[in-house]
C-alpha positions in Angstrom: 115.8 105.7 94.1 116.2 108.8 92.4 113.1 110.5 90.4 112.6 109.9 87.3 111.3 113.2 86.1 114.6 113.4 83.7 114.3 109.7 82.9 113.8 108.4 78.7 113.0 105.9 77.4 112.4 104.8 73.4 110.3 102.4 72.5 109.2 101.3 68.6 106.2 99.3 67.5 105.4 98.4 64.5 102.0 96.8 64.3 99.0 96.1 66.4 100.0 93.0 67.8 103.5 95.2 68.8 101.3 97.6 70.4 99.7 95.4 72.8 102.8 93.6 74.0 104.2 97.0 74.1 101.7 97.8 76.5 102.1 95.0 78.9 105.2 95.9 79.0 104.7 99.5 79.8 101.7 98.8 82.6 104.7 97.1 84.6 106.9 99.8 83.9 104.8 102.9 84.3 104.0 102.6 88.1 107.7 101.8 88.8 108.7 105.2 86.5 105.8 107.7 86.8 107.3 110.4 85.6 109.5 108.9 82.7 109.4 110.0 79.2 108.3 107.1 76.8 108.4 107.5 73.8 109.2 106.9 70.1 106.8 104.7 67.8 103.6 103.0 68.9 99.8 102.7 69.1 96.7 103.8 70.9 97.3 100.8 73.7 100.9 102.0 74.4 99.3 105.6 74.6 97.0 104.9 77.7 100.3 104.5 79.7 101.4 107.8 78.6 103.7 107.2 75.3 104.6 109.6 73.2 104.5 108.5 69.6 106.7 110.8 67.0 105.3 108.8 63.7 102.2 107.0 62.9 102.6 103.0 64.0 100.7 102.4 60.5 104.1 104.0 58.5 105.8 100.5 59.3 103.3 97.9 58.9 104.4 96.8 55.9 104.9 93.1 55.3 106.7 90.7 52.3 110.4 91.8 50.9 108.6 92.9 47.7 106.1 95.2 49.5 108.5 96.1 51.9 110.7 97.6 49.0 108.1 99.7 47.7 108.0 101.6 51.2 112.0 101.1 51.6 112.8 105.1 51.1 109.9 106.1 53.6 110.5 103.3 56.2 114.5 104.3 55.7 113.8 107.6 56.3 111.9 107.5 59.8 114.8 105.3 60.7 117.1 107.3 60.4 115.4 110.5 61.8 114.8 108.6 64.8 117.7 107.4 64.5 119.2 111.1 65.2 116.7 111.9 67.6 117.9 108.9 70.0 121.8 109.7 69.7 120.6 113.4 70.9 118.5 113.0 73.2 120.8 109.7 75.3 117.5 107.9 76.1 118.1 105.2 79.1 116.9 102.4 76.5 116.1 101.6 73.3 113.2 98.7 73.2 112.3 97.4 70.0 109.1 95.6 70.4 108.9 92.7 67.2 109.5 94.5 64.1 112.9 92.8 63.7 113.9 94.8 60.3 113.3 98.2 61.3 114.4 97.6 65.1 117.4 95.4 64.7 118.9 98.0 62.3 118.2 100.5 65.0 119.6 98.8 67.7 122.6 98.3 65.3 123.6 101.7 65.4 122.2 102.8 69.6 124.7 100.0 71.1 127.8 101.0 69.9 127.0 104.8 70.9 126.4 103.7 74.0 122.8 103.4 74.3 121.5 100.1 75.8 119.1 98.0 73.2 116.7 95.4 74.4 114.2 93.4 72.0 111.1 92.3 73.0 110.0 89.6 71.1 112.4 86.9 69.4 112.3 86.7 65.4 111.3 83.7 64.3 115.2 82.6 64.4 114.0 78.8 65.1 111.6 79.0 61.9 113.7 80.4 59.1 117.0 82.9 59.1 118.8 81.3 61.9 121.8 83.2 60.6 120.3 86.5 61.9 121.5 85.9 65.6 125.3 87.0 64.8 123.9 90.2 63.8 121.2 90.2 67.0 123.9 89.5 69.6 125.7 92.9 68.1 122.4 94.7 68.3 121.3 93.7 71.7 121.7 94.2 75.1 119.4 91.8 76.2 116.2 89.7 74.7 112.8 89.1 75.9 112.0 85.6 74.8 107.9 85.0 74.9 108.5 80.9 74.6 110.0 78.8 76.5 112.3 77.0 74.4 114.0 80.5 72.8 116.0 80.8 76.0 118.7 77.9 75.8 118.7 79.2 71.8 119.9 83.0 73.2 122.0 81.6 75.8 124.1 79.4 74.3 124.8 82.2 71.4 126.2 84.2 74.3 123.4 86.9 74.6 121.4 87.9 77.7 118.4 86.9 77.5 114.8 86.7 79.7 111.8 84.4 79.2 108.9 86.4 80.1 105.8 84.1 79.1 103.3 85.0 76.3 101.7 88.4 77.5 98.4 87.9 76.6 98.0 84.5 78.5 97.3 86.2 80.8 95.6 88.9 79.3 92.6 86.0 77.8 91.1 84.4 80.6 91.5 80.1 80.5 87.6 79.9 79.6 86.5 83.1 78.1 82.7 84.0 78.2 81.3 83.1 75.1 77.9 84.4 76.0 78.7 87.7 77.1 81.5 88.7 73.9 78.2 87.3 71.7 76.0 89.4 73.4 78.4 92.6 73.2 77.9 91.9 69.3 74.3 91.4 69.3 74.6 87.7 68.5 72.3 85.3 69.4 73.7 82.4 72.1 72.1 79.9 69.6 73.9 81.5 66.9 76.7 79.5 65.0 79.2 82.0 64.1 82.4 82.2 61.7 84.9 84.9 62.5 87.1 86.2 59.9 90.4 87.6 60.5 92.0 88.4 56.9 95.4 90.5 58.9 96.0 94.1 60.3 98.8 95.0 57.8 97.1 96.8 54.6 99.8 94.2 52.2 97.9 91.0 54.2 94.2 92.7 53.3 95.0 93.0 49.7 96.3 89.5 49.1 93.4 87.6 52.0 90.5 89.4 51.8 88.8 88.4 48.8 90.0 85.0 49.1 89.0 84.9 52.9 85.4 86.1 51.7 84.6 84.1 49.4 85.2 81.0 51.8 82.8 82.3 53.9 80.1 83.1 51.5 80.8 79.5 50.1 79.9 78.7 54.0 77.2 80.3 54.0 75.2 79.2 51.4 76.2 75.7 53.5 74.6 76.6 56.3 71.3 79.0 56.5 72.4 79.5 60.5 76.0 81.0 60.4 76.7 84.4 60.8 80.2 86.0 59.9 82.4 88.9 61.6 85.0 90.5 60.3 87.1 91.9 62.4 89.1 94.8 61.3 92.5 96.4 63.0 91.0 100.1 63.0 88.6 102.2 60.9 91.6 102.6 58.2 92.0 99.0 57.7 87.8 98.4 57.4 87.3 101.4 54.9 90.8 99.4 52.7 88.8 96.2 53.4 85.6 97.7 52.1 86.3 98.9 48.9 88.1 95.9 48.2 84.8 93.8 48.7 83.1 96.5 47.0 85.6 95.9 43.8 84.9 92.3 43.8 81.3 92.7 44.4 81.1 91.1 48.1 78.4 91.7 50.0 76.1 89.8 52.3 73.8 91.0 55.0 75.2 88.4 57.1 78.7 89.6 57.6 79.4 91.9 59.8 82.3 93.9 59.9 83.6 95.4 63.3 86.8 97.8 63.9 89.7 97.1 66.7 87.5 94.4 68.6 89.4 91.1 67.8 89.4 89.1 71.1 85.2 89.8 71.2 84.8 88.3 68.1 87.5 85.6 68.6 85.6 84.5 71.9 82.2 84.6 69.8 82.8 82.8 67.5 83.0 78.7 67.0 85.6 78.8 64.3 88.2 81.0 63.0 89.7 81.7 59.7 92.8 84.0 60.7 96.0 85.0 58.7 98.8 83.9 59.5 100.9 85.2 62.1 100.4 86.2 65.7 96.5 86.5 65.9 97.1 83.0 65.2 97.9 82.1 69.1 95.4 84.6 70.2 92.9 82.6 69.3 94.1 79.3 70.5 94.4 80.9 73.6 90.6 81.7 72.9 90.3 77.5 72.7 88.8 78.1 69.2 88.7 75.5 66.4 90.5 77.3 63.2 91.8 77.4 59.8 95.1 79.4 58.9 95.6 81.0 55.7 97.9 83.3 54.0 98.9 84.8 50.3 101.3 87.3 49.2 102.8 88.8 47.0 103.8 86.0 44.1 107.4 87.0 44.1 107.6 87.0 47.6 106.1 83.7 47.7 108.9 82.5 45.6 111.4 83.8 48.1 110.0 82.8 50.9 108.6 79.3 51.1 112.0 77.7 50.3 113.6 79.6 53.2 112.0 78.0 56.6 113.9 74.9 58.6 110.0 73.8 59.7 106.9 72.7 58.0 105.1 74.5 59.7 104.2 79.0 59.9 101.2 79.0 62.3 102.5 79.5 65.7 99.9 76.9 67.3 101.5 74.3 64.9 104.7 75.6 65.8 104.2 75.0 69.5 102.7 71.6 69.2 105.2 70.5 66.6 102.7 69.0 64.6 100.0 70.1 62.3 97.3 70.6 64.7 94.9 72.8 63.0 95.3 73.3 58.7 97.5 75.7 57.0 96.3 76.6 53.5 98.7 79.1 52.3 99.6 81.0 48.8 97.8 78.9 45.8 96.3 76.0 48.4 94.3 79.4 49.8 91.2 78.8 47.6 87.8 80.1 48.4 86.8 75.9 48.1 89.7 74.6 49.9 89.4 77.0 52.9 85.5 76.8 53.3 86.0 72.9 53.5 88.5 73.3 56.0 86.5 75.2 57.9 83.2 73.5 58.1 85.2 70.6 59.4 86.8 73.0 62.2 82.4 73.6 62.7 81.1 70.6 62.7 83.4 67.9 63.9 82.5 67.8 67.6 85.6 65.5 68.2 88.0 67.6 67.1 86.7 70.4 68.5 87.3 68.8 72.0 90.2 67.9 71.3 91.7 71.1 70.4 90.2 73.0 73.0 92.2 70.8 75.4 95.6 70.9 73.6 94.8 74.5 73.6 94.0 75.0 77.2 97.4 72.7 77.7 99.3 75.6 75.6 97.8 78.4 77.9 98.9 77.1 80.7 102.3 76.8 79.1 102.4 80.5 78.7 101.2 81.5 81.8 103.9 84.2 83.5 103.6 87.6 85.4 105.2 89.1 82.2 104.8 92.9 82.7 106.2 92.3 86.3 109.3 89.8 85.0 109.5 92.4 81.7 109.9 95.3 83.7 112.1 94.2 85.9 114.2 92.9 83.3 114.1 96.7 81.6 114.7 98.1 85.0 117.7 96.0 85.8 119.3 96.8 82.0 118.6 100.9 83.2 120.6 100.2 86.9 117.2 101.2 88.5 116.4 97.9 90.3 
């Protein structure tokens, strides 16, 4: 095989949770191209394998069509500078990890110059929008399908398409060790412990946080024993979250805030109130009991909740077809409403076994060597297999 000193590749990003299955993807790449060029948009995990990142990953996490809007001439305009770079520079690939709406209008305009595109990480074409794969199987070379049942949905629209498994089922062991993530934390093993995930993006802080807080305050004053971590996406994200408690007056000395150490305080804790969205399968690949919840933007809202072809938005639902853990979303997010829905997720020792083998059931369904099968996948679209 020839080096691959003069070998590029681009790669965008958009989020934390695109950063890490970025990275997976990249640890199967790297030892196979040591000396390629990656780069393009992403995060501190995607930098440990060498990536190059031209803007901040924080410029596109942006999330709701009204909030979205407000960043529209920004977002616009790193799009189309990259945009210029990539038809300069003839990069091997383009791969644009989730972000649909930045990537997808990317990969639009690479293909047709001649640039392969792949996608790593399937929109949520099942849930609501289905009308978006015309416009996919224009912009893609090939997808990388993280569930099962998205491949027969590519295939039979007549685009290439690999199922890879969920990256980080592998990544979380099948029975994580509750003891030791506790004692990272300086947490008692007695302890009974809430954790608190109110989103990375700055648009899901301003509409959860308060909201999310006040449940768990209401919990507390429940129960003299709990203790509550926050966990926060980076020190930009906690200092956003801060002042917001600090506007609302919310404070207790028995929350505790920590930065860019989710799957600790997942694996701590006994419950979890999370946001909707991916953290929602990290932490039923944790086994944990939870609660989703999620507000936006009111307008957004409107918009939004008459668009999806399933009842349900939390991707363990999703998977199980069937409500298996609460969604309380938009104006059902009360302080009251989510506190009760927690202390069931607490206390109810039934449940709790119960979910922690239908969860265990959905690990095992995700299981896959997926930086091996996505870089061999990348490798194969390049004509370096």
């Amino acid at each position: 095989m020839a080096s691959s000193a003069d070998l590029k590749i681009a790669m965008v990003a958009g989020e934390s949770s695109g950063d890490l299955l970025a990275s997976r993807l990249l640890s199967g790449l790297r030892p196979r191209l040591p000396e390629a060029e990656f780069y393009g948009i992403g995060g501190a995990r995607m930098a440990q394998y060498g990536f190059n990142s031209l803007w901040p990953m924080e410029k596109l996490s942006v999330r709701g069509l009204f909030e979205v809007l407000a960043h529209y001439r920004e977002i616009k305009g790193i799009q189309n500078s990259l945009r210029d770079r990539l038809l300069a520079d003839r990069p091997a690939a383009f791969i644009g990890v989730d972000a649909p709406d930045f990537n997808f209008g990317l990969e639009a305009q690479l293909r047709p110059a001649g640039i392969p595109t792949m996608h790593f990480i399937s929109p949520s074409i099942w849930a609501w929008r289905g009308g978006r794969i015309k416009k996919i199987a224009k912009a893609v070379s090939h997808m990388l399908v993280v569930f099962p049942f998205e491949e027969d949905i590519y295939r039979q629209a007549g685009i290439p398409v690999t199922y890879v498994g969920y990256p980080l089922a592998e990544v979380i062991p099948m029975a994580p060790d509750v003891a030791a993530a506790r004692q990272s934390l300086g947490l008692s093993a007695e302890a009974k412990i809430l954790t608190v995930m109110p989103g990375s993006r700055m648009s899901e802080l301003k509409y959860n946080s308060v909201a999310f807080v006040q449940a768990a305050q209401l919990l507390l004053q429940r129960e003299p024993d709990l203790h509550v971590i926050i966990a926060m996406a980076g020190s930009r994200q906690r200092a956003y979250f801060e002042s917001l408690l600090n506007e609302a007056g919310l404070k207790d000395v028995r929350i505790q805030i920590i930065d860019g150490n989710s799957h600790t305080a997942i694996a701590a804790a006994d419950a979890v109130l999370v946001a909707s969205g991916t953290a929602t399968l990290e932490v039923a690949l944790f086994k944990k009991p939870m609660v989703i919840g999620y507000k936006m933007m009111r307008a957004s809202w409107a918009v939004l909740r008459h668009m999806g072809y399933q009842p349900w938005v939390g991707l363990p639902n999703i998977l199980a077809r069937e409500f298996l853990v609460p969604e309380l979303l938009q104006d059902a997010a009360t302080p009251q409403r989510l506190a009760h829905a927690v202390w069931t997720q607490l206390t109810d020792e039934n449940l709790r076994r119960t979910l922690q083998q239908r969860f265990t059931e959905m690990h095992q369904s995700l299981l896959r060597d997926t930086a091996r099968a996505s870089a061999e996948a990348v490798l194969k679209l390049i004509g370096r297999t």
